[in-house]
N, C-alpha and C positions, 0 to 999 in steps of 0.2 A: 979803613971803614970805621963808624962811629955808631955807636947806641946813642937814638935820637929819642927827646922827652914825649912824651905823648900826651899831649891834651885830654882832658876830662869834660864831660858835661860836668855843666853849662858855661864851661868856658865862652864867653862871646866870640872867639876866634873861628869855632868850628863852626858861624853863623853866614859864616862869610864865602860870597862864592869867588873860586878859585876862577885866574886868568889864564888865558891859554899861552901856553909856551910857545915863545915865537921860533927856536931852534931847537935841536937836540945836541946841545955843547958838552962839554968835561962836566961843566958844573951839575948837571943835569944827569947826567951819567954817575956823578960824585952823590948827587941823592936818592936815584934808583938804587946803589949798592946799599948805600946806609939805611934806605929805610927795608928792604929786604931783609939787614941782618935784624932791625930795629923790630919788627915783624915776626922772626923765625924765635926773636929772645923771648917773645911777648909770654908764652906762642901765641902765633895768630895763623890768619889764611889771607888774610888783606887789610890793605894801612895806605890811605890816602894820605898827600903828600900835607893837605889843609890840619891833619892830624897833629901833622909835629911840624904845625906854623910856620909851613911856607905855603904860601897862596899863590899856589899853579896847577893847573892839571896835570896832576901824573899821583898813578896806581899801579898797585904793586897787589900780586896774589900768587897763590899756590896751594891748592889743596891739595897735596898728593900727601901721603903718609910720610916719605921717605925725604922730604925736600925737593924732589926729585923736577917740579914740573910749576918753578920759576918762568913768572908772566907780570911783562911791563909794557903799561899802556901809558904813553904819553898822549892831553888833550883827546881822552875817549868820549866816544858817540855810542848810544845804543841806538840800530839801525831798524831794529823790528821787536817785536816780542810777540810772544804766543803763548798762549794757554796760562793756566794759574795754581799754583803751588802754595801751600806753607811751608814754613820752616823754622825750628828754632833757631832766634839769632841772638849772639851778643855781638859785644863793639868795645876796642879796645878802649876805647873812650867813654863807653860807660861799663866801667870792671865789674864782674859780678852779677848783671842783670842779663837775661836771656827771656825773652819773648816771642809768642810764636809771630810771625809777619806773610803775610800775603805777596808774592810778586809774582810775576814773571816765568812758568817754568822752563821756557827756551827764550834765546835773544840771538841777536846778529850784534856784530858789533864794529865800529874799524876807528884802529887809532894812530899814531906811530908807535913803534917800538924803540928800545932799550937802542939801538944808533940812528933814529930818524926815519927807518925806511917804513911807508903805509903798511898797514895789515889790516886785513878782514877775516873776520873770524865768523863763530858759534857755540854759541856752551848752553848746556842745560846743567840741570841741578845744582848740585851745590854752586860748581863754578858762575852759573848765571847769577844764581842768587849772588856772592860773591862781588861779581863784578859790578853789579845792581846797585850793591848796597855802596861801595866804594865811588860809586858816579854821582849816588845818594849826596856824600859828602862833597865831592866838588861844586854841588848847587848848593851848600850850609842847610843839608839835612841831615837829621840822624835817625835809625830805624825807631828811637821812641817817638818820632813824630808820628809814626801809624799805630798807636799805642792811643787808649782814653787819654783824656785829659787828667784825671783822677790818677790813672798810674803814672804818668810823668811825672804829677804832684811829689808822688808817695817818693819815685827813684829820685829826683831833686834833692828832695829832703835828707832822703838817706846817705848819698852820697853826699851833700855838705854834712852831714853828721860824721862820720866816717873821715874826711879831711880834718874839719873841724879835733876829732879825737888822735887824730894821727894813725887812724887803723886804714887798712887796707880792706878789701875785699878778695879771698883768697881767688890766687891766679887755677883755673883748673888744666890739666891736661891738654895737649893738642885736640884730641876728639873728646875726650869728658864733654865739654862743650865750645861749639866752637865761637871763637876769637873773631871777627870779621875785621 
C-alpha cells in the first residue's frame, strides 16, 4: 500500500466529475487500499478517489473510532434522502477549515463494493453526511460550495497564503474535528 498526495482547493482537478468504473479489477482494489491507508494517515473519515487525482468513482469511509468499520463504494448512487441535518464539516482538501453544512440526515444508497459485488444500504448521521460529502466530490464539488460566496473568498485566499508561505494548517485529531 501507498500514501497518496491529496489535492487542495482550488486545485482544478477536484472540479472535475469523476467517470464510472467499468470493473472492479486489481487496479481498482490497489486504490481502494491506498486511499483507505491515505485516509486513516490523514486522519480523515472519507477521501474520494478525485482527491488524489484519479478520475473515477470510488469512495472510501469509516467513521468508527477504532478503524474498525472500513466502507468502499465503488460508482455510488444516493437512492433517497430524508430529513435535514447540520453538521460540522471539513475536507481533507481544504485543511483547517470546518463549516457548519446543511444535508441529508438519512440516505439510501447502492454501489459496488471493494470486489464488485452490488450493495444497498442506509446511513444516518455522520456516515450519511460522510457519504454525501464524498459523492459531493465525484460531481467536482466541495462542501465550501454550500458556504457564502464571501467565505470561499476569504478560505481561497487563506489557503494560497499558507502554500504560498510554506505553512500548513495544523492537522487536528480524528474527532477534534472531523476530516471528511
Amino acid at each position: 500500500m501507498a500514501l497518496l498526495e491529496v489535492l487542495h482547493y482550488p486545485d482544478p482537478r477536484l472540479r472535475r466529475r469523476a467517470k464510472p468504473v467499468a470493473a472492479v479489477d486489481a487496479t481498482v482494489r490497489r486504490l481502494i487500499d491506498d486511499m483507505f491507508e491515505t485516509m486513516y494517515a490523514a486522519p480523515g473519515v472519507g477521501l474520494a478517489a478525485v482527491q488524489v487525482g484519479v478520475d473515477r468513482r470510488v469512495v472510501v469511509v469509516d467513521v468508527s473510532e477504532d478503524k474498525s468499520a472500513p466502507l468502499a463504494l465503488v460508482n455510488p448512487e444516493i437512492l433517497e434522502r430524508e430529513g435535514e441535518e447540520e453538521m460540522q464539516e471539513g475536507c481533507l482538501s481544504v485543511p483547517g477549515v470546518y463549516e457548519p453544512v446543511r444535508r441529508a440526515e438519512r440516505i439510501r444508497y447502492r454501489a459496488l463494493d471493494r470486489d464488485g459485488a452490488p450493495i444497498e444500504g442506509a446511513a444516518e448521521g455522520l456516515l450519511a453526511v460522510c457519504i454525501q460529502h464524498e459523492c459531493d466530490h465525484l460531481e467536482g464539488r466541495l462542501f465550501v460550495d454550500y458556504l457564502s460566496e464571501l467565505k470561499r473568498q476569504r478560505i481561497r485566499k487563506r489557503l494560497e497564503k499558507q502554500r504560498r508561505l510554506g505553512t500548513e494548517a495544523p492537522r487536528p485529531g480524528r474527532r477534534e474535528g472531523t476530516l471528511i
